[in-house]
FIBA-215607 format. One record per residue: residue number from 1; x, y, z of N, C-alpha, C in turn. Coordinates in Angstrom, 3 decimals. Each point is the difference from the previous one (the first is absolute). Layout:
    nr     n_east    n_north       n_up    ca_east   ca_north      ca_up     c_east    c_north       c_up
   NUM          X          Y          Z          X          Y          Z          X          Y          Z
...
This chain:
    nr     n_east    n_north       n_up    ca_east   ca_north      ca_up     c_east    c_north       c_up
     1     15.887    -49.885    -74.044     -0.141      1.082     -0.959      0.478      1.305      0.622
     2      0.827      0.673     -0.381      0.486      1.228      0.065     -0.949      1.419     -0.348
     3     -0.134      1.253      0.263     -0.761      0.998      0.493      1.085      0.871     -0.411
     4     -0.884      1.507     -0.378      0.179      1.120     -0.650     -0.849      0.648      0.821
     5      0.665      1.252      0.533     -0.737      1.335      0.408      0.339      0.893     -0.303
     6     -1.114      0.703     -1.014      0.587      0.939     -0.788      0.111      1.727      0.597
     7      1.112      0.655      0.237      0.267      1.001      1.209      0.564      1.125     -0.657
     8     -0.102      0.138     -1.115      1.307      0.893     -0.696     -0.792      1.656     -0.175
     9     -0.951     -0.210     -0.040     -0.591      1.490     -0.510      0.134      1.047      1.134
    10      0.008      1.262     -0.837      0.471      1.375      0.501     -1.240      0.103      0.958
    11     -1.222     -0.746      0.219     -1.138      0.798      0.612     -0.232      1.659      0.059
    12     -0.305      0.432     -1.194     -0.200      1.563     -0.082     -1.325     -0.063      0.329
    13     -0.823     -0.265     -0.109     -1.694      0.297      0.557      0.050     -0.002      1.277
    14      0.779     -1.130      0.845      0.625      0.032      1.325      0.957      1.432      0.814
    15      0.516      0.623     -0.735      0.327      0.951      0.355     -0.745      1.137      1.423
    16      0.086      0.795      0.590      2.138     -0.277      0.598      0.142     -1.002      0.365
    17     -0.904     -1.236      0.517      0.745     -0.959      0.922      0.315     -0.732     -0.436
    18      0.481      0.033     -1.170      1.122     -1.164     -0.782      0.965      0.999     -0.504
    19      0.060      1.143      0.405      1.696      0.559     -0.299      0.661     -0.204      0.583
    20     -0.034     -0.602      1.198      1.259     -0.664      1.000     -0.362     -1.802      0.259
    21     -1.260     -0.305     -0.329     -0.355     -1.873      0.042     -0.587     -0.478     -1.061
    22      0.870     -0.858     -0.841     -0.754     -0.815     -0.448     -1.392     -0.374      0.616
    23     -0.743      0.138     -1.661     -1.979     -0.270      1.037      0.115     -1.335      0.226
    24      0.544     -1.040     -0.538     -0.193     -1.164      1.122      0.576     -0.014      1.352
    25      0.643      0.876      0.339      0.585     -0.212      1.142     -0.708      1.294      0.891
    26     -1.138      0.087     -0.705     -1.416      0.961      1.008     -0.260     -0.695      1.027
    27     -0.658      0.450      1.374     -0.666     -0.807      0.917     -1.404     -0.045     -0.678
    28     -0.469     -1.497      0.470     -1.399      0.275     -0.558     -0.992     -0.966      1.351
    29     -0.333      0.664      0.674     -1.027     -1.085      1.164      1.270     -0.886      0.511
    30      1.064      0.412      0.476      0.934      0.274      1.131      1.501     -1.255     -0.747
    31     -0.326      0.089     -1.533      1.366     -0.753     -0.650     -0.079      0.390     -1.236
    32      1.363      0.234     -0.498      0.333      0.325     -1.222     -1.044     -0.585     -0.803
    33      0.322      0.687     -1.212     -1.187     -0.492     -1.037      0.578     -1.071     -0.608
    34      1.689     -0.065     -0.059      0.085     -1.661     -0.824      0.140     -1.121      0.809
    35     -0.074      0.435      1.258     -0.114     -0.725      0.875     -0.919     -0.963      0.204
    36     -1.304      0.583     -0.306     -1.311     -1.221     -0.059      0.331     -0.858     -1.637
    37      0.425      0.219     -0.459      0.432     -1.068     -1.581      1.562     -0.891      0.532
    38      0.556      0.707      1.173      1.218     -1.645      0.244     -0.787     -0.692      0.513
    39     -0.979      0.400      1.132     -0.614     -0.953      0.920     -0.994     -0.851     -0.687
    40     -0.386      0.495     -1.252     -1.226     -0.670     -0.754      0.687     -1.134     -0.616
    41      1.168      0.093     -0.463      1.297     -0.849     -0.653      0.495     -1.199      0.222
    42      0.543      0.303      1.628      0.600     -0.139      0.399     -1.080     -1.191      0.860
    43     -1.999      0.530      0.354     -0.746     -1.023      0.077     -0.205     -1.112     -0.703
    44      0.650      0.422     -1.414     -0.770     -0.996     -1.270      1.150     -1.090     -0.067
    45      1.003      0.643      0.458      1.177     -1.645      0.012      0.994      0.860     -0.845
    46     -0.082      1.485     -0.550      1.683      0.709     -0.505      0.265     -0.008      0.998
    47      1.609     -0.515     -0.345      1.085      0.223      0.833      0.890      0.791     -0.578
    48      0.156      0.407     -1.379      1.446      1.009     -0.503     -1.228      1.287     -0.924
    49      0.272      1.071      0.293     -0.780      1.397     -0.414      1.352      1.196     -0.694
    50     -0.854      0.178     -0.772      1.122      0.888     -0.795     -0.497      1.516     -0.316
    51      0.373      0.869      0.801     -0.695      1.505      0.012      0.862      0.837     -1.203
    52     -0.723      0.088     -0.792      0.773      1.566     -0.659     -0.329      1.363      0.380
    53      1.275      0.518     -1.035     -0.172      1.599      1.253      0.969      0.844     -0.988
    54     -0.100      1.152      0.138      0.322      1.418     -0.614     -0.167      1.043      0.975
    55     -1.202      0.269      0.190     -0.127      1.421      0.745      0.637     -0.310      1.623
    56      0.502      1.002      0.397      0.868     -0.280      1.427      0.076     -1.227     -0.226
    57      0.932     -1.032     -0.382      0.178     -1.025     -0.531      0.507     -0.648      1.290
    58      0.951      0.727      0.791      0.892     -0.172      1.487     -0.703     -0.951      1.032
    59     -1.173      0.353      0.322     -0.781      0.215      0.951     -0.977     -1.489     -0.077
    60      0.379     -0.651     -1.626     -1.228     -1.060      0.773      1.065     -1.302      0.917
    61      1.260      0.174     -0.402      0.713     -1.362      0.738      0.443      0.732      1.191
    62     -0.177      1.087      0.253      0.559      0.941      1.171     -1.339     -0.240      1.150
    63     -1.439     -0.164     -0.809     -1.106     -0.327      1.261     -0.489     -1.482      0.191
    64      0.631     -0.939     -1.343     -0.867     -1.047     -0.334      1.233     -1.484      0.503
    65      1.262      1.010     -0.180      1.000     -0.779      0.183     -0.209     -1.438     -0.496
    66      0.161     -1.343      0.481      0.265     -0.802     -0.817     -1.007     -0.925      0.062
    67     -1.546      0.322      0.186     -0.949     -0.549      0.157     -0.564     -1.568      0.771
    68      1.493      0.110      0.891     -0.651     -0.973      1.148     -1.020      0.232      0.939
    69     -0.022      1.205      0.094     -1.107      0.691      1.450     -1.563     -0.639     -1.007
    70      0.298     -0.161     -1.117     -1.654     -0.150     -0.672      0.153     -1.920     -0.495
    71      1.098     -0.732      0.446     -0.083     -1.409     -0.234      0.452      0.195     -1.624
    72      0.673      1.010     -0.612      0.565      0.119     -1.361      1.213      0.008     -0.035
    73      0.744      0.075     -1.572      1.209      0.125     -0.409     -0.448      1.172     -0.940
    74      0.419      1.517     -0.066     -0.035      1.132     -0.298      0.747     -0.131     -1.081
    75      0.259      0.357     -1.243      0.754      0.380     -1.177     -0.612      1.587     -0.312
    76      1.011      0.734     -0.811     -0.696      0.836     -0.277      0.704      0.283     -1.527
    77     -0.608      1.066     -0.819      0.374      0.120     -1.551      0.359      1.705      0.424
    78      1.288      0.488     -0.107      0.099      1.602      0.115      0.086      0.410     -1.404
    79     -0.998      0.558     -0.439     -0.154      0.522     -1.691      0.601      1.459      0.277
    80     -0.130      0.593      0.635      0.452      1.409     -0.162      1.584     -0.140      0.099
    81      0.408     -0.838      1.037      1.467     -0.414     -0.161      0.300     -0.485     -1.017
    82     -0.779     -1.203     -0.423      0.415     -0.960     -1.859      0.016      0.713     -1.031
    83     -1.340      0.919     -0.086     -0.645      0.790     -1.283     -0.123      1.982      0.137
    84      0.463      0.179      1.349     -0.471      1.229     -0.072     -1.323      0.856      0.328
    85     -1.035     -1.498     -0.179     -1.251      0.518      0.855     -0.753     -1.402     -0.313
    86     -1.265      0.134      0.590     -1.184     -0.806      0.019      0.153     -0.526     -2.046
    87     -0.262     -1.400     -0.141     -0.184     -0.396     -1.022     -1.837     -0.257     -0.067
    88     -0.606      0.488      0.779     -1.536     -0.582     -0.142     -0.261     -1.210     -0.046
    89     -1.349     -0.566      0.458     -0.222     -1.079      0.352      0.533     -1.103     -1.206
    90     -0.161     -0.266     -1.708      0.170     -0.906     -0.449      1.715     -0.146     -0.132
    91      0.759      1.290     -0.207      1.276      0.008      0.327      0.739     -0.365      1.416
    92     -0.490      0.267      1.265     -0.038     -0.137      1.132      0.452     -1.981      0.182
    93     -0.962     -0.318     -0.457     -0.533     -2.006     -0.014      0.852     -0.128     -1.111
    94      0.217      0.290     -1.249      1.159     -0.600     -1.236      1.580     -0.182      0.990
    95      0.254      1.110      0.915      1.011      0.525      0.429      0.330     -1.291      0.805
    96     -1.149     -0.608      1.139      0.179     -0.695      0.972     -0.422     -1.173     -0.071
    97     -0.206     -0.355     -1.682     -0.265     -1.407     -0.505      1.256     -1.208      0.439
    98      1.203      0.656     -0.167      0.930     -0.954      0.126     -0.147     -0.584      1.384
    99      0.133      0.982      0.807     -0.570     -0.602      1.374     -1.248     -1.059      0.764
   100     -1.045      0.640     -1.017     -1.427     -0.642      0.247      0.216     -1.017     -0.557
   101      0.845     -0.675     -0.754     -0.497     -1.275     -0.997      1.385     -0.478      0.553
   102      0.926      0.460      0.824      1.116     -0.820      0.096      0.069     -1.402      0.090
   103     -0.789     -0.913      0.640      0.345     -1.127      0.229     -1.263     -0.833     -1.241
   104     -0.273      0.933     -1.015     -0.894     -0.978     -0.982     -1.224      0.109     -0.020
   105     -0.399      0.623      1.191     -1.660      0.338      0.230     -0.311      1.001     -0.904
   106     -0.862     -0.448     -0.995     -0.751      1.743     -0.896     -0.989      0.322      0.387
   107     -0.586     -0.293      1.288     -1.070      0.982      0.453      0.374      0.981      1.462
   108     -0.422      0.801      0.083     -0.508      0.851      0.961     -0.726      0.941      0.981
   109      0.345      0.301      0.920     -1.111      0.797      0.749      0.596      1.782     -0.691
   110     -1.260      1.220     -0.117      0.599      0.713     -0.232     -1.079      1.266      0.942
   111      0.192      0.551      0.750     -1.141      0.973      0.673      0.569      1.325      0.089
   112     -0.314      1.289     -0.086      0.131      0.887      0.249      0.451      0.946      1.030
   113      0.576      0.867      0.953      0.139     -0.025      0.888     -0.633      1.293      0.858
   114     -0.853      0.380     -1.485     -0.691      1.618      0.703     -1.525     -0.580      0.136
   115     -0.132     -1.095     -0.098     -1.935     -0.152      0.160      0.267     -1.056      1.270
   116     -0.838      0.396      1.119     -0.755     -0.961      0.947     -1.279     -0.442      0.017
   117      0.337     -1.622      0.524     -0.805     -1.094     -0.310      0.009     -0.849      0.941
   118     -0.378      0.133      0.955      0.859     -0.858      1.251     -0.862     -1.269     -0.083
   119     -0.999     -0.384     -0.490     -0.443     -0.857     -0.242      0.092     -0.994     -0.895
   120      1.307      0.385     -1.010      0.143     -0.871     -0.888      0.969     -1.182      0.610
   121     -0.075     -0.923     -0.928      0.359     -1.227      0.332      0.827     -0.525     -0.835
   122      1.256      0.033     -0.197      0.857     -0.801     -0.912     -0.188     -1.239      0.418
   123     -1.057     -0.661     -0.863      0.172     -1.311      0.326      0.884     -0.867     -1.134
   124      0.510     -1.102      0.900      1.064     -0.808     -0.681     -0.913     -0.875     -0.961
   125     -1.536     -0.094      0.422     -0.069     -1.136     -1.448     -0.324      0.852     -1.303
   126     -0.762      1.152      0.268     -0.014      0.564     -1.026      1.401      0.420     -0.950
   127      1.155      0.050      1.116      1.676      0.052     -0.539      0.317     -1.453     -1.238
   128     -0.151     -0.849      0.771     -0.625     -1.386     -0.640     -0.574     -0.418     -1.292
   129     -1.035      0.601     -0.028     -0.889     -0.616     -1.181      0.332      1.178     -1.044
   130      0.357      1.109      0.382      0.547      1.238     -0.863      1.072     -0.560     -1.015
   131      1.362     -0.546      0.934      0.974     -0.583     -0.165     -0.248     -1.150     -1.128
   132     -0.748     -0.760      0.130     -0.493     -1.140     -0.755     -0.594     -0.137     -1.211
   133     -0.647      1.504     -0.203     -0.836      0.682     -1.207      0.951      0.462     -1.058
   134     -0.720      0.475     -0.983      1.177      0.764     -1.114     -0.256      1.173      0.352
   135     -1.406      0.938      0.610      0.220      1.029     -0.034      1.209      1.087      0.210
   136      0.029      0.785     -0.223      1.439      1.201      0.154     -0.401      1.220      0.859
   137     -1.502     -0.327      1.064     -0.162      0.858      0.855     -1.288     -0.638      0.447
   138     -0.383      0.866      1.241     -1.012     -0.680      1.167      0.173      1.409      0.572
   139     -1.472      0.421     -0.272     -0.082      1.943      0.738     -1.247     -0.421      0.925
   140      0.387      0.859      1.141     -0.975     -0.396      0.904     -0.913      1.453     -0.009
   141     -1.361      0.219     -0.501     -0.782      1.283     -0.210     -0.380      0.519      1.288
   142     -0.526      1.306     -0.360     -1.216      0.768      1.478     -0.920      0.945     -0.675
   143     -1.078     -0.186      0.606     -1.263      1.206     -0.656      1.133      1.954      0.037
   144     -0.361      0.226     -0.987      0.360      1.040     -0.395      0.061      0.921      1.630
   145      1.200      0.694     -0.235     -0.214      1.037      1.204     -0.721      1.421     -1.015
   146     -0.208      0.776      1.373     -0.666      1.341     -1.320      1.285      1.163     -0.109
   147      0.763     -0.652      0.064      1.459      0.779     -1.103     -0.100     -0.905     -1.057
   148     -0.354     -0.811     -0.610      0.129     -0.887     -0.688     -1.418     -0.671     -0.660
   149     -1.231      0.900     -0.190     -0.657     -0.459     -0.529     -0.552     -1.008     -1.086
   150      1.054      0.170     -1.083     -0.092     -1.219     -1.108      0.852     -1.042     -0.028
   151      0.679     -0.423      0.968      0.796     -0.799      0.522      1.229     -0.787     -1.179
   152      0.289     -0.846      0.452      0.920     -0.527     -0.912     -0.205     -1.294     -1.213
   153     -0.325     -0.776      0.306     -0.449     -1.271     -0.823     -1.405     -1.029      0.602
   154     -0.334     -0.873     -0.760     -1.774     -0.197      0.747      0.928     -1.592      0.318
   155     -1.273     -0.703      0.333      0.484     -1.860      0.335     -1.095     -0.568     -1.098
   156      0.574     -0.833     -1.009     -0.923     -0.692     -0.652     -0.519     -1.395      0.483
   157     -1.435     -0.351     -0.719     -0.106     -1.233      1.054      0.877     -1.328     -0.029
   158      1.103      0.029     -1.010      1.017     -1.280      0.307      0.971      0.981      0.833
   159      0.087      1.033      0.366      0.791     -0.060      1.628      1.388      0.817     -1.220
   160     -0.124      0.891     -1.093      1.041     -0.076     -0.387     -0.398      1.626     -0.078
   161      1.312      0.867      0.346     -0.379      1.623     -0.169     -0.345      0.792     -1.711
   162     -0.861      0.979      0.550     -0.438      0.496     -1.299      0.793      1.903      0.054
   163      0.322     -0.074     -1.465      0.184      1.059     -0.495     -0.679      0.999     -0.630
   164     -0.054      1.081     -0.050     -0.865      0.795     -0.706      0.392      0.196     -1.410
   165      1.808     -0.285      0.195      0.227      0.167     -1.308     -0.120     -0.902     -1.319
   166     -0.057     -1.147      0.743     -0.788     -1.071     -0.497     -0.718     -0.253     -1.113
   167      0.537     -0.116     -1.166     -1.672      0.365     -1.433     -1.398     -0.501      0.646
   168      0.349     -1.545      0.456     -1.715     -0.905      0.844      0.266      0.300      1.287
   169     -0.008      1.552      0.533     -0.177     -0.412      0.945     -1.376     -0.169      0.215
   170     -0.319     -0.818      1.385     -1.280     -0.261      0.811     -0.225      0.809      0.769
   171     -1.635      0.666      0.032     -0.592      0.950      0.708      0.021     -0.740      1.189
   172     -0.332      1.375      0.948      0.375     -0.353      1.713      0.421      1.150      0.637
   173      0.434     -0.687      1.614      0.723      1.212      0.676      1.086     -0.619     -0.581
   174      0.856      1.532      0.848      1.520     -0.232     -0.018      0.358      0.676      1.897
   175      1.116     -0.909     -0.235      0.524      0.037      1.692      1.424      0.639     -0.393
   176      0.334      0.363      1.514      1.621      0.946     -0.168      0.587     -1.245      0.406
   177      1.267      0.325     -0.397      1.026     -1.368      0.669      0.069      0.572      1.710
   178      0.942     -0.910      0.593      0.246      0.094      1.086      1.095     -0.014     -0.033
   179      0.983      0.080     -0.950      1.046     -0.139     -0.138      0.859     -1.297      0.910
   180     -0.477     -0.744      0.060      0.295     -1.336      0.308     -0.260     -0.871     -1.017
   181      1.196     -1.237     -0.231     -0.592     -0.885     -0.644      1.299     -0.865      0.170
   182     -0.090     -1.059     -0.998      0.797     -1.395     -0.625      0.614      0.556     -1.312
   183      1.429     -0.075     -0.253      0.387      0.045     -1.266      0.967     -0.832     -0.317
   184      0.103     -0.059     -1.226      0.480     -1.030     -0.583      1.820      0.910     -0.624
   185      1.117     -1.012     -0.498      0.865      0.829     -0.185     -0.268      0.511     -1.371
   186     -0.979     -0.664     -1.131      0.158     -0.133     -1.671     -1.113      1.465      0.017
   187     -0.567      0.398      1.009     -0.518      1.195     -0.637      0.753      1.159     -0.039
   188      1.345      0.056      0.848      0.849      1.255     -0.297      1.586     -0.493     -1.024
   189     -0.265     -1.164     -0.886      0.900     -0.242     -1.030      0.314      1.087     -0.858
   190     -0.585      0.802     -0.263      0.391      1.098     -1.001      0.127      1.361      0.888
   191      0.525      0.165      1.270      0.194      0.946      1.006      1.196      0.175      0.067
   192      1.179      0.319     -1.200      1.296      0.383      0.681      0.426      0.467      1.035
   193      0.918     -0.803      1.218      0.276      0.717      1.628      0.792      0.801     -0.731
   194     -0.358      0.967      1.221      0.383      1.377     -0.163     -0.892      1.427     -0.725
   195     -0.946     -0.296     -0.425     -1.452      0.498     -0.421     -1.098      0.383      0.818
   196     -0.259      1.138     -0.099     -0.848      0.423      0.551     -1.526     -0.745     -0.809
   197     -0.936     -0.323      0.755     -1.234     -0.430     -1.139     -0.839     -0.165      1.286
   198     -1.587      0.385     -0.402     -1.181      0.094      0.994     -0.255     -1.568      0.040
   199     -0.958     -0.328      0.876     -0.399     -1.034     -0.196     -1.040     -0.858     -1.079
   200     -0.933      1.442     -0.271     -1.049     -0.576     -0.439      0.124     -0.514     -1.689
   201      1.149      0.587     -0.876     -0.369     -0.379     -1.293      0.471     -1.550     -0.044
   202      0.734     -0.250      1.599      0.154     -2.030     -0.096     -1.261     -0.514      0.361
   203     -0.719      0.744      0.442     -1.393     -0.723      0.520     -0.783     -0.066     -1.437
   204     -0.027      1.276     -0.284     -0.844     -0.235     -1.096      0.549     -1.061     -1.144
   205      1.230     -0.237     -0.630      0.575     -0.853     -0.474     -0.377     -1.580      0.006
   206     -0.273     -0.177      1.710     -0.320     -1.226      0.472     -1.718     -0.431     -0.103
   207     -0.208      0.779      0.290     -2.188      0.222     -0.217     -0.490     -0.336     -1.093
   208      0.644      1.211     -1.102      0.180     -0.946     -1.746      0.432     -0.760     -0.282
   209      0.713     -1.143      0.999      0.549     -1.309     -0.333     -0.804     -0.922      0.824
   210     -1.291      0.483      0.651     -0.581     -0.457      0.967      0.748     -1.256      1.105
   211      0.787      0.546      0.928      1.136     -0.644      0.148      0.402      1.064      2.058
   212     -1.299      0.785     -0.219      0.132      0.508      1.149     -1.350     -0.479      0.802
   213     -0.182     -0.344      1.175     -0.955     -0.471      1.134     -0.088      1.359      0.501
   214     -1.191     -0.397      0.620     -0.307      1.492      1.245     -1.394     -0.847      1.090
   215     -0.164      0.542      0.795     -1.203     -0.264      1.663     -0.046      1.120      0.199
   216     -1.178      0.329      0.936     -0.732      1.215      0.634      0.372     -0.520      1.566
   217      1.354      0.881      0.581     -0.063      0.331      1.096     -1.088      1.208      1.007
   218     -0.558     -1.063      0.881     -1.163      1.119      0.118      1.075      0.758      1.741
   219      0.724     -0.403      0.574      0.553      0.685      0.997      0.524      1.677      0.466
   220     -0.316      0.253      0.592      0.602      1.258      0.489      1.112      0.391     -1.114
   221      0.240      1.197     -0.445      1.011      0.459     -1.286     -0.521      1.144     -0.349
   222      1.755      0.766      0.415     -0.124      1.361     -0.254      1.759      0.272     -1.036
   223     -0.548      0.989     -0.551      1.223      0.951     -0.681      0.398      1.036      0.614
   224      1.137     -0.439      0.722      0.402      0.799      1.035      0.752      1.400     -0.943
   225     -0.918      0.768     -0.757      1.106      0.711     -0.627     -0.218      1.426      0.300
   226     -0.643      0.084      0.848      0.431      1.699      0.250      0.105      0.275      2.205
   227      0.127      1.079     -0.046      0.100      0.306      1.170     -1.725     -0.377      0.636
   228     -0.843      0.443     -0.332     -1.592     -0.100      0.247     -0.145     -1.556      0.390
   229      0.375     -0.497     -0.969     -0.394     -1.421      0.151      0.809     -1.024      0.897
   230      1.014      0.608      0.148      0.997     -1.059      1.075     -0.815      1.003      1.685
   231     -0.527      1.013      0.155     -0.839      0.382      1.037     -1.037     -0.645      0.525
   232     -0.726      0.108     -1.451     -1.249     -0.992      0.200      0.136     -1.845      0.712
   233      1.142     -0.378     -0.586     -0.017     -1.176      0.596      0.826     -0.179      1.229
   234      0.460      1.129      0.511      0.700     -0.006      1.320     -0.697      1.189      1.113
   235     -1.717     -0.413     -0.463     -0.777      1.256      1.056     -0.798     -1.606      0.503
């Protein structure tokens, strides 16, 4: 199974120190920040990773070069070169579908590249039984950070994610994503490449088709999104 790291955003909350670096390519506890997601990858049995990119777009095959130093094969998607800038995450994945599904496979790995998690685990059976399912996604959750108090979607007890927007939805918590998960290619079918589009109105799409999975990752996980917080985890 083939892998997505999604790298393209301007990091403005990151500011200044993403006016000259891409924030995945921050130090964070003495290695880049997308650095702990090849090695997590690259543990689980990926062997081919596909980075997109826009902002200083140059710079990730200029540090990451061709991802043997991490036991990978590096691809990358240049949107600011293709499109002119960042297409956002659901445009971002429509863009690099042809790639991800090249040899017939419609599932995938898809993780973020501004949140650390060094504890997560791409594991291959969960790649597996994902693969084997109909679902059109597999989100791996975390207890709310407190930037993020009302979090994103809850876990119902058949293991399937809940929406708020939902007419039934079911009372409960709700967890933030981790922006990690399993996707499928049929949830970005109506994503013209070359489109900018967020991620979430495909999630929600998929939730009302109850057709999306989710788990409570309880591991270490942060949103590396401002200057404060990439401190905090490198004091």
């Amino acid at each position: 199974m083939r892998a997505m790291i999604l790298a393209a955003g301007r990091g403005e909350r990151m500011r200044p120190l993403s006016d000259h670096t891409p924030k995945p390519l921050l130090q964070v506890r003495g290695r880049r920040l997308i650095e702990w997601h090849l090695l997590a990858l690259a543990a689980g049995g990926v062997r081919e990773v596909l980075i997109n990119c826009a902002w200083l777009e140059e710079q990730f095959p200029a540090t990451l070069g061709d991802g043997s130093a991490y036991g990978l094969s590096l691809h990358y998607s240049l949107e600011r070169r293709d499109h002119g800038g960042a297409l956002e995450t659901a445009g971002g994945i429509a863009k690099a579908l042809p790639w991800l599904c090249e040899r017939g496979d419609e599932a995938f790995w898809v993780i973020s590249g501004d949140v650390f998690m060094p504890e997560f685990r791409c594991d291959p059976a969960a790649a597996r039984a994902f693969a084997d399912s109909t679902r059109l996604a597999h989100l791996w959750m975390t207890h709310n950070p407190p930037h993020k108090p009302g979090g994103d979607f809850g876990i119902g007890p058949d293991g399937l994610a809940i929406s708020d927007a939902q007419p039934d939805a079911l009372p409960g918590p709700r967890y933030t994503w981790t922006c990690a998960g399993l996707f499928r290619r049929a949830l970005f079918a109506d994503v013209p490449v070359g489109t900018a589009r967020p991620l979430r109105p495909q999630l929600e799409l998929g939730i009302a088709q109850r057709a999306i999975s989710a788990e409570l990752f309880t591991g270490l996980w942060r949103d590396v999104g401002t200057p404060q917080r990439l401190a905090e985890l490198n004091a």
